[in-house]
TISEBA-947355 format. One line per 10 residues: their letters; for each residue x, y, z of N, C-alpha, C. Coordinates in steps of 0.1 Angstrom, whole numbers, plus 5000, padded with zeros to 4 digits. Each point is the difference from the previous one (the first is absolute). Layout:
REM TISEBA-947355
A	X,Y,Z,X,Y,Z,X,Y,Z | ...
//
This chain:
REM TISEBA-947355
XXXXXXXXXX	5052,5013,4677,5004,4998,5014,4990,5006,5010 | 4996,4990,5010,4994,5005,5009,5006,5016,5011 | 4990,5005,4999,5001,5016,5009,5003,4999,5015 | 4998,4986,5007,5008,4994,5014,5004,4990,4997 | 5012,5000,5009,5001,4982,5003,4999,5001,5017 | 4989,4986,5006,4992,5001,5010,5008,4988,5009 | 5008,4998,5011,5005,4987,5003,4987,4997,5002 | 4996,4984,5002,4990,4990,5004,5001,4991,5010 | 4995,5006,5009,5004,4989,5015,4988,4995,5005 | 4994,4987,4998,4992,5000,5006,5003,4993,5015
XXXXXXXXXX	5013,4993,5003,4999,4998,5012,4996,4987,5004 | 4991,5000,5010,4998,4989,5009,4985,4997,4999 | 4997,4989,5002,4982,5002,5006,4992,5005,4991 | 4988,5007,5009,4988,5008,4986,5008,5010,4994 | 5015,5003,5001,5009,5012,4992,4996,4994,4983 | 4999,4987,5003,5003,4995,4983,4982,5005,4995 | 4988,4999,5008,4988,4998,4994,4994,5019,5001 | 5010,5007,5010,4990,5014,4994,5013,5004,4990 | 5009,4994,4997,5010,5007,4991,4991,4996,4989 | 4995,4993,4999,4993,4994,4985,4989,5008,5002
XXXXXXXXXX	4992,5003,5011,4987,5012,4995,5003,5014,4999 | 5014,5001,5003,5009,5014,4997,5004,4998,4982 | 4998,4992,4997,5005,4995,4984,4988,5000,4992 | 4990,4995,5004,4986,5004,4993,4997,5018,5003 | 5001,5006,5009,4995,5014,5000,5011,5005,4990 | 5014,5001,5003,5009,5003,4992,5004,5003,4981 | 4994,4985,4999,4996,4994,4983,4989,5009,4993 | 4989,5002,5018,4985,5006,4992,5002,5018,4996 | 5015,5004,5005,5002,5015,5003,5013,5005,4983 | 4999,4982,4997,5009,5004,4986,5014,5007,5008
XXXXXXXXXX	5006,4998,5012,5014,5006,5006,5008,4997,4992 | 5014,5005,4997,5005,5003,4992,5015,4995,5005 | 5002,4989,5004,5011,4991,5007,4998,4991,4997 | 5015,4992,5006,5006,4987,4992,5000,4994,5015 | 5002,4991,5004,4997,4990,5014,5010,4993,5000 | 5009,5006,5013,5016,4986,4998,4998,4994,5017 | 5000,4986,4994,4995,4991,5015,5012,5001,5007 | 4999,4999,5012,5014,5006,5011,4991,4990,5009 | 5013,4990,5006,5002,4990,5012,4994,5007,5012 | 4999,4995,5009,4999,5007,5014,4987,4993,5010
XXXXXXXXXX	5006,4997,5009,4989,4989,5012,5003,4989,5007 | 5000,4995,5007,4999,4984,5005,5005,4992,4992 | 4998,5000,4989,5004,4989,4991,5013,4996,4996 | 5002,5015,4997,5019,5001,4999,5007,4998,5009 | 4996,5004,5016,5009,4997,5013,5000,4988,4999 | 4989,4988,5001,5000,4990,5001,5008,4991,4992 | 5002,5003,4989,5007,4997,4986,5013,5006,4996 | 5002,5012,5006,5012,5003,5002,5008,5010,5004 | 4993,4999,5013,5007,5006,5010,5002,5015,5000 | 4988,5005,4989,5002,5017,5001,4982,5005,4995
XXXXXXXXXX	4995,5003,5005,4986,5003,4998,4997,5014,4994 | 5013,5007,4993,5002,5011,4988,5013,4995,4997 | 4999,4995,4987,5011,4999,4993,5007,5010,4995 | 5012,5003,4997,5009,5006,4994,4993,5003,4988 | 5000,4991,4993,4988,4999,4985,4992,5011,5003 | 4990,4999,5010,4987,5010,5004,5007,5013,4996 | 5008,5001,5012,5003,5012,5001,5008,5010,4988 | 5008,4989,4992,5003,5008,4984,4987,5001,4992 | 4988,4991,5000,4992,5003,4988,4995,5014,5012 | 4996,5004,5009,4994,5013,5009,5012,5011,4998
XXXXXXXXXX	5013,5001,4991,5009,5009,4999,4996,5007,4986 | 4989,4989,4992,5004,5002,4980,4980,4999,5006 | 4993,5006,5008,4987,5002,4997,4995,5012,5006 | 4989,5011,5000,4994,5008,5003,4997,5001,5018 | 4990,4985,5000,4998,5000,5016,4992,4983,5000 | 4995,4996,5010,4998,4987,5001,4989,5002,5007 | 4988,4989,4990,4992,4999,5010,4997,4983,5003 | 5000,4998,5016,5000,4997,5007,4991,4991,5009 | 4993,4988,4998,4988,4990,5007,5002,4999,5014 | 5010,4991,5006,5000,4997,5016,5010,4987,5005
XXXXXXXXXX	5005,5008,5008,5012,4988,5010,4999,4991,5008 | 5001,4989,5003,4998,4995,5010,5016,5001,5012 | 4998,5004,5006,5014,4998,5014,4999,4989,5010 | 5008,4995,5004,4997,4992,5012,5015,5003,5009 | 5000,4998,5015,5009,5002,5008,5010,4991,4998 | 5016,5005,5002,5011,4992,4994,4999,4982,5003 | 4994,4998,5013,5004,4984,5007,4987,4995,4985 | 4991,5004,4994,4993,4997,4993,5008,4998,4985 | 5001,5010,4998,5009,5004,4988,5012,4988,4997 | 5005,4994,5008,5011,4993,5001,4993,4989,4999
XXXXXXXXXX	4995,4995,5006,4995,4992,4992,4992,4992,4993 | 4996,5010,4991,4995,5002,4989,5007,4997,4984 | 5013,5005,5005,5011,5003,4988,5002,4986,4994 | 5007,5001,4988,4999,4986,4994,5012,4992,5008 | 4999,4986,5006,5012,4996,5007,5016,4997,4997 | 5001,5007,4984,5013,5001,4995,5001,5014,5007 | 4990,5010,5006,5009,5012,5001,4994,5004,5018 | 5000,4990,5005,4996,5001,5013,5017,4996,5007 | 5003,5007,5012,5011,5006,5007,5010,5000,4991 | 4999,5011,4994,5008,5011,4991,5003,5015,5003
XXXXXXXXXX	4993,5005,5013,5000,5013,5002,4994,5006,4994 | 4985,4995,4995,4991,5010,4989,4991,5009,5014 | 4994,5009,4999,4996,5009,5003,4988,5005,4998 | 4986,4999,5000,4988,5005,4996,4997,5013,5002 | 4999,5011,4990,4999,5011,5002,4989,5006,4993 | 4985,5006,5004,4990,5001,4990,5010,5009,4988 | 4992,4993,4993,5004,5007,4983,4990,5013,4995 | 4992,5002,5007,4992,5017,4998,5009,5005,5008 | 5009,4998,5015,5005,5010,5007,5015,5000,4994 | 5002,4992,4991,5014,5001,4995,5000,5007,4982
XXXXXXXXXX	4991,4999,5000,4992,5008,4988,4999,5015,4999 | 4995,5001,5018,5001,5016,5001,5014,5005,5004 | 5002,4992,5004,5020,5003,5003,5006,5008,4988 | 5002,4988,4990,5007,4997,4990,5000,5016,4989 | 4986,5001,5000,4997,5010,4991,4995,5014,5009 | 5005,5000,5007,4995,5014,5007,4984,4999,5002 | 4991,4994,5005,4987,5007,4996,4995,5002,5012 | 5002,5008,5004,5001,5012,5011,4984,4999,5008 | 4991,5002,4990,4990,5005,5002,4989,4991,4998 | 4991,4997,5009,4988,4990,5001,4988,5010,4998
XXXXXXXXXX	4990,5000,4993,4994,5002,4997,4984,4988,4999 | 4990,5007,5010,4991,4990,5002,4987,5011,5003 | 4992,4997,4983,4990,5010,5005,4988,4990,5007 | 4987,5002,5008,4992,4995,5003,4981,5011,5001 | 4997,4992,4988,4989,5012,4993,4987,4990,5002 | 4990,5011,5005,4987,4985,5005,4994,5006,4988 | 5000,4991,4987,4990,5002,4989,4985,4996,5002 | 4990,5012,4998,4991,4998,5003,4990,4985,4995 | 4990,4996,5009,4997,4990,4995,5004,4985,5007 | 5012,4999,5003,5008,4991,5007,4992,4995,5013
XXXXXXXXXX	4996,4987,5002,4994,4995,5014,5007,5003,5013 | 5013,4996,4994,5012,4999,5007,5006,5010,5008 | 4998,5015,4993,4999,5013,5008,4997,4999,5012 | 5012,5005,5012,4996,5004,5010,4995,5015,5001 | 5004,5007,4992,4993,5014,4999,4999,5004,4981 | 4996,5010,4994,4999,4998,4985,5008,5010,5001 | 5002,5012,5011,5009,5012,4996,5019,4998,5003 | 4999,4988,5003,5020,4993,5002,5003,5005,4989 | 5007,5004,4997,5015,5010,4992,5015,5001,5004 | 5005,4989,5000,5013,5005,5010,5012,4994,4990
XXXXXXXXXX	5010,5003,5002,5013,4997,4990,5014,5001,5015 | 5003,4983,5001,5011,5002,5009,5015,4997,4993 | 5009,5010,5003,5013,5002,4996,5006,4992,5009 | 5008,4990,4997,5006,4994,5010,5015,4997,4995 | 5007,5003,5010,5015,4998,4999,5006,4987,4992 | 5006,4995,4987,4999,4988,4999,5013,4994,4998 | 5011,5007,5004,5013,4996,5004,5006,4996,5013 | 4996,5008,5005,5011,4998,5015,4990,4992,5016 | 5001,5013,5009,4994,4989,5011,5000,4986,5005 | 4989,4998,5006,4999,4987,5001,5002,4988,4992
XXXXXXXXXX	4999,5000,4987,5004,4994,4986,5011,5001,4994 | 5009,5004,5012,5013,5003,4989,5009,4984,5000 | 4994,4989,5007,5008,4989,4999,5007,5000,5007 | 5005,5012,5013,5013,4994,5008,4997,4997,5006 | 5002,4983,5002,4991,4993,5016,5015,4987,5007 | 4995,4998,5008,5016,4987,5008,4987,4994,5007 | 5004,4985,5000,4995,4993,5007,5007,4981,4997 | 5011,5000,5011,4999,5007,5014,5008,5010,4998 | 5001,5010,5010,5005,5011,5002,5016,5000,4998 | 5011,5004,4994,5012,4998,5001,5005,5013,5009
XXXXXXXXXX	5011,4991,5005,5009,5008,5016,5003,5010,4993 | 5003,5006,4986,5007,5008,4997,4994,5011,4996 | 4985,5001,4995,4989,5006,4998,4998,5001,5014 | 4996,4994,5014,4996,5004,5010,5008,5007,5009 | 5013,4994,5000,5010,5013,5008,4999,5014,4991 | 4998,4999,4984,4999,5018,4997,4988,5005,5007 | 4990,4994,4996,4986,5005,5010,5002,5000,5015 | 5012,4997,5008,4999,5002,5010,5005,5012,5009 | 4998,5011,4985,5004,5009,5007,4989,5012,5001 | 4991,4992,5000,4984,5003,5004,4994,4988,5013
XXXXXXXXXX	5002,5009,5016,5002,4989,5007,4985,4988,5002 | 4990,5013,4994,4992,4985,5000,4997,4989,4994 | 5013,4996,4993,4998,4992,4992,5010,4988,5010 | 5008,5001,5009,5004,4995,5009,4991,4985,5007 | 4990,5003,5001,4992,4986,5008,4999,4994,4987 | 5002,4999,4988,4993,4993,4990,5012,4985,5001 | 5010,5004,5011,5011,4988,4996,4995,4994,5008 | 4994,4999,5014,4993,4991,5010,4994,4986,4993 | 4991,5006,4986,4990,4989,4993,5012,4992,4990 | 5010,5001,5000,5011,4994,4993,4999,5007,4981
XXXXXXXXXX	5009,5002,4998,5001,5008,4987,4991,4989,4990 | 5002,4989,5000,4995,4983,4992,4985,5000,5000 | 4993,5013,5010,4989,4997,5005,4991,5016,4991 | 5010,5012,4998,4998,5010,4999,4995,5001,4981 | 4991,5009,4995,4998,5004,4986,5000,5015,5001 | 5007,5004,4988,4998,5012,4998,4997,5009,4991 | 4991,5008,4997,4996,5007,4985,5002,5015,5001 | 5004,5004,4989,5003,5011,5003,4993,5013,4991 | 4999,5014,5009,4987,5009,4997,5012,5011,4992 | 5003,4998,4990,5010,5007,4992,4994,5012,4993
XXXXXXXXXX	5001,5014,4998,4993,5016,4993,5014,5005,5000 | 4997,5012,4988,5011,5008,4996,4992,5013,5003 | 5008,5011,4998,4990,5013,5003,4996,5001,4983 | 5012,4998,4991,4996,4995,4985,4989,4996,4994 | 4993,4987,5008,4994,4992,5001,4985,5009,5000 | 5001,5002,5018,4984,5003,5007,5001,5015,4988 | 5007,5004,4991,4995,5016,4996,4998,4992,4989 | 5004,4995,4994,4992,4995,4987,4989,4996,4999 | 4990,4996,5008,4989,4992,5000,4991,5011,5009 | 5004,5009,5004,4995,5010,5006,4999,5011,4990
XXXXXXXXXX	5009,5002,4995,4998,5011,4985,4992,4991,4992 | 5000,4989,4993,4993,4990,4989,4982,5001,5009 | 4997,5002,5011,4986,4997,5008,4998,5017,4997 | 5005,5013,5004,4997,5012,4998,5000,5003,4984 | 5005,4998,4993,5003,5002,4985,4984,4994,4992 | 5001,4989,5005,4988,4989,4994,4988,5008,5007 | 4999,5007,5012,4985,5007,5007,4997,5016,4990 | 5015,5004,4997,4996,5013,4994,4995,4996,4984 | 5007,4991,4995,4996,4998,4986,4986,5001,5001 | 4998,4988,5007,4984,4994,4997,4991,5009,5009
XXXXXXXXXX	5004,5012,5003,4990,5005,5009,4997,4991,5014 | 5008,4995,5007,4996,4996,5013,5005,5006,5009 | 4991,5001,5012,4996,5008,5012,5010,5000,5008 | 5003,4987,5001,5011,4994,5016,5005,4992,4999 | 5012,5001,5006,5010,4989,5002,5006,4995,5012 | 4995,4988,5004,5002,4996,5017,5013,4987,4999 | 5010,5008,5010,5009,4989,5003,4999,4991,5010 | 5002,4985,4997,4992,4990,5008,5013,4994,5007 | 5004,5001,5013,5013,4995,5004,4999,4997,5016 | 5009,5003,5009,4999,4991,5014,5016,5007,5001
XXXXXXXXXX	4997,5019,5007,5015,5002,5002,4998,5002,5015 | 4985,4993,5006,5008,5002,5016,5005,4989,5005 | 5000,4985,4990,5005,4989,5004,5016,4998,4993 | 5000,4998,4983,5011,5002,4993,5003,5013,5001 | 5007,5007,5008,5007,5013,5006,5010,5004,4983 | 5005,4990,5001,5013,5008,4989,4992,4998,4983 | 4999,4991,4998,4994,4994,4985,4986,5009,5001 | 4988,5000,5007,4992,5002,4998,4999,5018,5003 | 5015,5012,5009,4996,5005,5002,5013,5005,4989 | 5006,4995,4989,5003,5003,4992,4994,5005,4987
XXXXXXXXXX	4987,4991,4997,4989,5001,4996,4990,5011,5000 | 5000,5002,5010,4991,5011,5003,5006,5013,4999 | 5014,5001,5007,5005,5011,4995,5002,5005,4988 | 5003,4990,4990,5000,5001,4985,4986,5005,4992 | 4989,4990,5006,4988,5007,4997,4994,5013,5002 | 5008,5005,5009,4997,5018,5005,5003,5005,4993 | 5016,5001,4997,5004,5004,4990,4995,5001,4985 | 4995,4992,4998,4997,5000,4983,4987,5007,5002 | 4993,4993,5008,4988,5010,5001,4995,5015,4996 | 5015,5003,5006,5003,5018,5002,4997,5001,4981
XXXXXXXXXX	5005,4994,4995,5001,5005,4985,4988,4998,4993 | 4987,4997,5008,4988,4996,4994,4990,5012,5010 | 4998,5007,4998,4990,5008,5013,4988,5000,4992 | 4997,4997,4992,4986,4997,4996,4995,4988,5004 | 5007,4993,5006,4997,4981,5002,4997,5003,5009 | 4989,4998,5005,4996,4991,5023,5009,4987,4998 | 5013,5001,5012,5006,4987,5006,4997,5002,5015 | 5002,4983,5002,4995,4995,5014,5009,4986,5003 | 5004,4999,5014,5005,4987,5002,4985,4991,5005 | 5006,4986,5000,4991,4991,5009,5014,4987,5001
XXXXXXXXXX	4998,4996,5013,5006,4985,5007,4994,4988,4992 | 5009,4989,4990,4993,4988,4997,4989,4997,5010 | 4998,4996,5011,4991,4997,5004,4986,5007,5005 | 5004,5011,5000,4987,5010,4995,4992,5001,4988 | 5010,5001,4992,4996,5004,4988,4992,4987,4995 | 5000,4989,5006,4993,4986,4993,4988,4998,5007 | 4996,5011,5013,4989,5004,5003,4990,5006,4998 | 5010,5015,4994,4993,5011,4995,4993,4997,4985 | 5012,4992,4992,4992,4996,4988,4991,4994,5000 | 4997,4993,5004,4986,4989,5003,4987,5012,5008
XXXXXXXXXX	5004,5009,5005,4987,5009,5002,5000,5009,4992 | 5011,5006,4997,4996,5013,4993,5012,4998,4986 | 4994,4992,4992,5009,5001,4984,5002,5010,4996 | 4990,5005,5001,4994,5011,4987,5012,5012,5003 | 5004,5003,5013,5005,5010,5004,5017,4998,4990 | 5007,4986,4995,5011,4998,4997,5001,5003,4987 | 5012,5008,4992,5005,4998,4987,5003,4996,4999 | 5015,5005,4998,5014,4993,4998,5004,4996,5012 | 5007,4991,5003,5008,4990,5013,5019,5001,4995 | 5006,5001,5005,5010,4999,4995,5011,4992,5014
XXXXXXXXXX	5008,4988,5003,5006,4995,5007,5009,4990,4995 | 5008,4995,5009,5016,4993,4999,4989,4986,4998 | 5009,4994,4995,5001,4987,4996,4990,4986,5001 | 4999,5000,5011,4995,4991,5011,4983,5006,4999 | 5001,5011,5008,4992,5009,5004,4987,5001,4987 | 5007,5001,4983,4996,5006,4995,4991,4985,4993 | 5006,4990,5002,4993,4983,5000,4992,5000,5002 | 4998,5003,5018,4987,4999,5006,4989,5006,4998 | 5003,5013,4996,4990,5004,5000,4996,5006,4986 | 5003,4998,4986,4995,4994,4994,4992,4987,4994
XXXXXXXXXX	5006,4989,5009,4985,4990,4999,4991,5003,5011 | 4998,5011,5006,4989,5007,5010,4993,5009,4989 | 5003,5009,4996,4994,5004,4989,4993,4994,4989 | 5011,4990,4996,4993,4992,4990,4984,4991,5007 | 5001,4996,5013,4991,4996,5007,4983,5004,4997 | 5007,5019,5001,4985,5011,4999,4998,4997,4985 | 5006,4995,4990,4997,5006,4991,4994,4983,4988 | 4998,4991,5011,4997,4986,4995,5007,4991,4999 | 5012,4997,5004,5012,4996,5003,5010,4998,4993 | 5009,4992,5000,5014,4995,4992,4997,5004,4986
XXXXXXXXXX	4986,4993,4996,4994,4998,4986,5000,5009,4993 | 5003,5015,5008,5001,5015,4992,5010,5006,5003 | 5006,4996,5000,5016,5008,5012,5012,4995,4987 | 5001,5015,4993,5012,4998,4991,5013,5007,5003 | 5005,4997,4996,5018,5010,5004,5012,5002,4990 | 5003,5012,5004,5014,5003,4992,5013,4999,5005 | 5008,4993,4994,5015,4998,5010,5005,5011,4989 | 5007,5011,5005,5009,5011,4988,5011,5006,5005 | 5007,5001,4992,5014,5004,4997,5002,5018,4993 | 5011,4999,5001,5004,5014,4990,4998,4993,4985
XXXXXXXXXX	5005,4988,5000,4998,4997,4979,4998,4985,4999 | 4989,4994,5012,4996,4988,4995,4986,4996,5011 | 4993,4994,4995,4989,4996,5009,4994,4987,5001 | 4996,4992,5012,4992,4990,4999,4987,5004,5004 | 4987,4991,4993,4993,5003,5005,4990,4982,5002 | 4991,5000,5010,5001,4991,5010,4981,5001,5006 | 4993,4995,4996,4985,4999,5013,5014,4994,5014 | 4990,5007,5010,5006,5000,5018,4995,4983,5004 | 4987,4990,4993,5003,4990,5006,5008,4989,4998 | 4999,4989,5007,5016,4987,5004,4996,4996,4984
XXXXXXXXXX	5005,4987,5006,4999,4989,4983,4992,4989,5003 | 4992,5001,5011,4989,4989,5006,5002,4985,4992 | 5007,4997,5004,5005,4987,4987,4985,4989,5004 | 4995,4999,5010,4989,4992,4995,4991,5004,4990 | 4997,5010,4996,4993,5006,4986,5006,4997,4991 | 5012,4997,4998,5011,5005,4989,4992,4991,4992 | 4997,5006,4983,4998,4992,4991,4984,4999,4998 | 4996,5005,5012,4981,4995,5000,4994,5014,4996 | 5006,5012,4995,4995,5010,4993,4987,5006,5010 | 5001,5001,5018,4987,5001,5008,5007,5017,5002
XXXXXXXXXX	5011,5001,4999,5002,5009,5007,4992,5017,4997 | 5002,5015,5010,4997,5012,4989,5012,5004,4991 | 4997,4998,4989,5012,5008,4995,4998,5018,4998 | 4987,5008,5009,5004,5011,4996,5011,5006,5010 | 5007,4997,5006,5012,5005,5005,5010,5002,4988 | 5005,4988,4993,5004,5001,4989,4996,5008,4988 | 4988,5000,4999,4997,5012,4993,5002,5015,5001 | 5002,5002,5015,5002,5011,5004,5015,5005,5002 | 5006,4988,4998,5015,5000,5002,5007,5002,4984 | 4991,4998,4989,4998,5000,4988,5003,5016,4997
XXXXXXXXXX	4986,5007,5008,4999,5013,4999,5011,5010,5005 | 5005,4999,5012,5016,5000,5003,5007,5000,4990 | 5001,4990,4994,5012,5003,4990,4998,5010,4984 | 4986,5001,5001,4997,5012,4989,5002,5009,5007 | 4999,5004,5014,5007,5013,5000,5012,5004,5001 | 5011,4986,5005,5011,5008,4999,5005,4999,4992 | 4996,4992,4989,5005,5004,4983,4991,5009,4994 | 4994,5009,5007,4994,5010,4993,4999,4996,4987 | 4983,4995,5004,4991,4994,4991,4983,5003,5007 | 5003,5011,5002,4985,5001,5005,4986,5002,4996
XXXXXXXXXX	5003,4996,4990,4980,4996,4988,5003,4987,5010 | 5007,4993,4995,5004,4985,5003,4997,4995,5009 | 5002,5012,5015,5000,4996,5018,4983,5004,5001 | 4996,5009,4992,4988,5004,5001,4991,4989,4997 | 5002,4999,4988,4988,4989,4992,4998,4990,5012 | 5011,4993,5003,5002,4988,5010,4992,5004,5010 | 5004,5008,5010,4992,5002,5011,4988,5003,4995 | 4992,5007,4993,4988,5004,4998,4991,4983,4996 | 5012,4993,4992,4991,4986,5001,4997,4991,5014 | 5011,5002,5005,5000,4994,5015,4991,5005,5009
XXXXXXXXXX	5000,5011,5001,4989,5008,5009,4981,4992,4989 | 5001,5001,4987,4984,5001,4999,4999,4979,5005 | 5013,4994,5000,4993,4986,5003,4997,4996,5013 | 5008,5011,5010,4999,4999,5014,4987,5005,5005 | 4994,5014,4993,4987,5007,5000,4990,4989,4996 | 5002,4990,4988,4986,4996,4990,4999,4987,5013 | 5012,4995,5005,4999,4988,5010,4993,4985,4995 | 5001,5001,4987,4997,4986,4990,5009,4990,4999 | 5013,5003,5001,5007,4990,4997,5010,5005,5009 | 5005,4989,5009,5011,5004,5011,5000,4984,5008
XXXXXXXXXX	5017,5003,5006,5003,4983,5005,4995,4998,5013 | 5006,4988,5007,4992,4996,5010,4998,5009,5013 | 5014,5009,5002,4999,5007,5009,4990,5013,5001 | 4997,5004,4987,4993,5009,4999,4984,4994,4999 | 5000,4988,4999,4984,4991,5003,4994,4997,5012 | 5016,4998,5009,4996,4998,5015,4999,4984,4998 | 5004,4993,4988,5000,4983,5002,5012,4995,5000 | 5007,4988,5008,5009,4995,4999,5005,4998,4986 | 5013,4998,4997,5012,5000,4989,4992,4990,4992 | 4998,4997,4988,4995,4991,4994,4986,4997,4996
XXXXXXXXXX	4993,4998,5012,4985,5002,5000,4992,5006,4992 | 4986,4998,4996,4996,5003,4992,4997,5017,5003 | 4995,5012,4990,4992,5011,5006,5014,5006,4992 | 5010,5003,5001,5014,5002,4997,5005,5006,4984 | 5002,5014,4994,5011,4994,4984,5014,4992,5012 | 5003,4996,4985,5016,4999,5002,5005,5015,4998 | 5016,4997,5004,5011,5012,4996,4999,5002,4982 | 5001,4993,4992,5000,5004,4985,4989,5008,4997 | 4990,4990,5009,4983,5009,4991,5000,5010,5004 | 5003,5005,5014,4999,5014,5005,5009,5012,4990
XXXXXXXX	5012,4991,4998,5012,5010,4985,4995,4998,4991 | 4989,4993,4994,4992,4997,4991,4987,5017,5000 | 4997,4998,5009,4992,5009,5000,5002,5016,5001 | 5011,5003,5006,5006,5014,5003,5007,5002,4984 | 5005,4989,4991,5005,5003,4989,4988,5000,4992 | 4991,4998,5003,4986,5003,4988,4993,5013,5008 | 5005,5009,5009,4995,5008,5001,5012,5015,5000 | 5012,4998,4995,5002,5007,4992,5000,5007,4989
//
C-alpha cells in the first residue's frame, strides 16, 4: 500500500496540462502515493449544477491533502447560463469551489511564497524573498453578498445611519458584499506569519491593511497584529496601507519578508509579488488547515491554452514542493527545488513566457519538456 493517498484535482483549463508536468516530476522522484481523481471545475456546474461534488468532498475526507491545477469562475448572470438547460431556473447558485473548499475544511491559512531564483529574465530584482500569509477564510471571500438588496437585510443595517441614502437609488438597484473578520480569525494568520518568520529565521513581518478607511474590520486587524507581535520580540513588525504597500514593493522589494493580511488584501498582493519574481508562472501556494491541505500554483485556468501544453508549469512544481513540506518530506522538497532552481539558472529550456515569444510560436519548450527537464535534473 501506498505511504499517501494524494486527492487529484486538476480542474479547469491548463489545470489539466501542468497537473500532467506535476506527474512527470513526481514519477521521476519514485513518490510514494496512490492518485485518487476528484471532480471539481466548470464542468460539473455546467453538468450538474455543483462545481464540488459531494463525491469530491468524501474522496478529500479518506486522503492526506490534494493537489490541485486551476478553476475557472465566472459571475452568477454568466454561470446561469451556462448550466445545462434541464437545470437552469432551479435556484442553483455559483459558488467558487477553492473558496468553498477552504470553508469546508478549515484551511485557514494561505500560504504564498515568492523567491526570485537566480538566473530568471523575468526577475524584477534577484534578491525578492517574500512569503505572504494571507487570511483564507473569512473577509471579503466569505460569500455573504444580496443583490438586489433585501428590505430586511437593509433596515438591520440601518441602524448605521449612513447607510440611510442607499434607499434613494432603490433597494432593486443596490449590491452588497460583505467585509466579514473574527478576532479568531485575524490571530490565526497573524500567529501562522510570526511562527513561520521565527522558524525560518526571518527578519520581519509587515501587516498589509487600510484601518484609516475600514475603521472596524481593518482596525480589528491591526489591533490583533500588535498583540501577537508582543510574543515575538525578536521579529521587526511594521504596518503599511494596501495602497502603499503596492508602491513600496515595486521600489524597494528587497526591504519585505514575510507579508501577512485578510483575505482580499492578501490576493492582491501576492500576485504583486509574484510580479517581482517572473510572474503567475512561479507563484505557488498552500491552502492549510489544522489536519488537511490543498495545494494549488496562484494562476487562473486560461482555457485558451487548455490542452496546448504552452503553459509554465514551474509554479506547479513549486506547489509540488509545498506539499513535501507539509508532509514532512524534506530530501523530497529539497531535491525538487534544487532541480527547479539549476533549470531556471542553466536558462535552456523554458516556455514561452520565459522566451519573451507569444504562446505557441516558435523559440519556446512546451510545459511537459520543461517537467521533462527538471526531472532529468534530479
Amino acid at each position: 500500500m501506498a505511504k499517501y493517498r494524494i486527492a487529484w484535482m486538476p480542474g479547469d483549463g491548463v489545470g489539466n496540462d501542468v497537473m500532467d508536468a506535476a506527474k512527470i516530476v513526481l514519477d521521476a522522484l519514485k513518490f510514494d502515493a496512490e492518485y485518487v481523481p476528484a471532480d471539481i471545475g466548470w464542468e460539473f456546474w455546467c453538468n450538474e449544477g455543483d462545481p464540488l461534488p459531494q463525491r469530491t468532498l468524501d474522496i478529500l475526507k479518506e486522503t492526506d491533502c490534494a493537489l490541485f491545477g486551476a478553476i475557472t469562475s465566472k459571475p452568477n448572470d454568466e454561470a446561469q447560463q451556462e448550466l445545462a438547460p434541464e437545470l437552469q431556473g432551479k435556484g442553483l447558485v455559483y459558488f467558487s469551489p477553492i473558496v468553498r473548499l477552504r470553508q469546508t475544511f478549515n484551511l485557514h491559512t494561505n500560504m504564498r511564497p515568492c523567491k526570485a531564483y537566480p538566473g530568471n529574465p523575468l526577475n524584477y530584482r534577484d534578491d525578492v524573498d517574500q512569503v505572504v500569509f494571507r487570511e483564507n477564510t473569512e473577509g471579503s471571500y466569505g460569500g455573504v453578498e444580496f443583490f438586489p438588496l433585501p428590505e430586511s437585510v437593509y433596515d438591520a443595517l440601518c441602524l448605521n445611519p449612513k447607510m440611510k441614502p442607499w434607499k434613494k437609488k432603490g433597494l432593486e438597484n443596490v449590491a452588497l458584499s460583505t467585509r466579514i473578520m473574527s478576532k479568531q480569525g485575524c490571530e490565526s494568520i497573524c500567529r501562522q506569519a510570526f511562527e513561520f518568520a521565527r522558524t525560518h529565521g526571518r527578519k520581519r513581518v509587515t501587516l498589509v491593511e487600510k484601518p484609516n478607511v475600514l475603521r472596524e474590520t481593518g482596525g480589528l486587524m491591526t489591533r490583533v497584529f500588535r498583540s501577537v507581535a508582543k510574543d515575538y520580540p525578536g521579529i521587526e513588525q511594521d504596518e503599511a496601507n494596501i495602497d502603499a504597500i503596492c508602491m513600496w514593493m515595486l521600489k524597494n522589494p528587497q526591504f519585505y519578508d514575510v507579508l501577512v493580511a485578510e483575505n482580499m488584501f492578501g490576493d492582491i498582493i501576492s500576485d504583486l509579488c509574484a510580479g517581482l519574481v517572473g510572474g503567475l508562472g512561479f507563484a505557488s501556494a498552500a491552502n492549510i488547515g489544522d489536519e488537511y491541505a490543498v495545494f494549488e500554483p496562484t494562476h487562473g485556468s486560461a482555457p485558451k491554452y487548455a490542452g496546448k501544453h504552452v503553459v509554465n508549469p514551474m509554479a506547479m512544481l513549486l506547489t509540488v514542493k509545498l506539499m513535501f513540506d507539509w508532509l514532512k518530506e524534506p530530501d523530497l522538497a529539497t531535491r525538487l527545488e534544487k532541480a527547479v532552481a539549476t533549470v531556471i539558472e542553466e536558462n535552456k529550456v523554458a516556455t514561452y513566457d520565459v522566451r519573451g515569444v507569444r504562446a505557441g510560436q516558435p523559440g519556446a519548450n512546451s510545459t511537459l519538456e520543461v517537467a521533462e527537464e527538471v526531472a532529468r535534473k534530479l
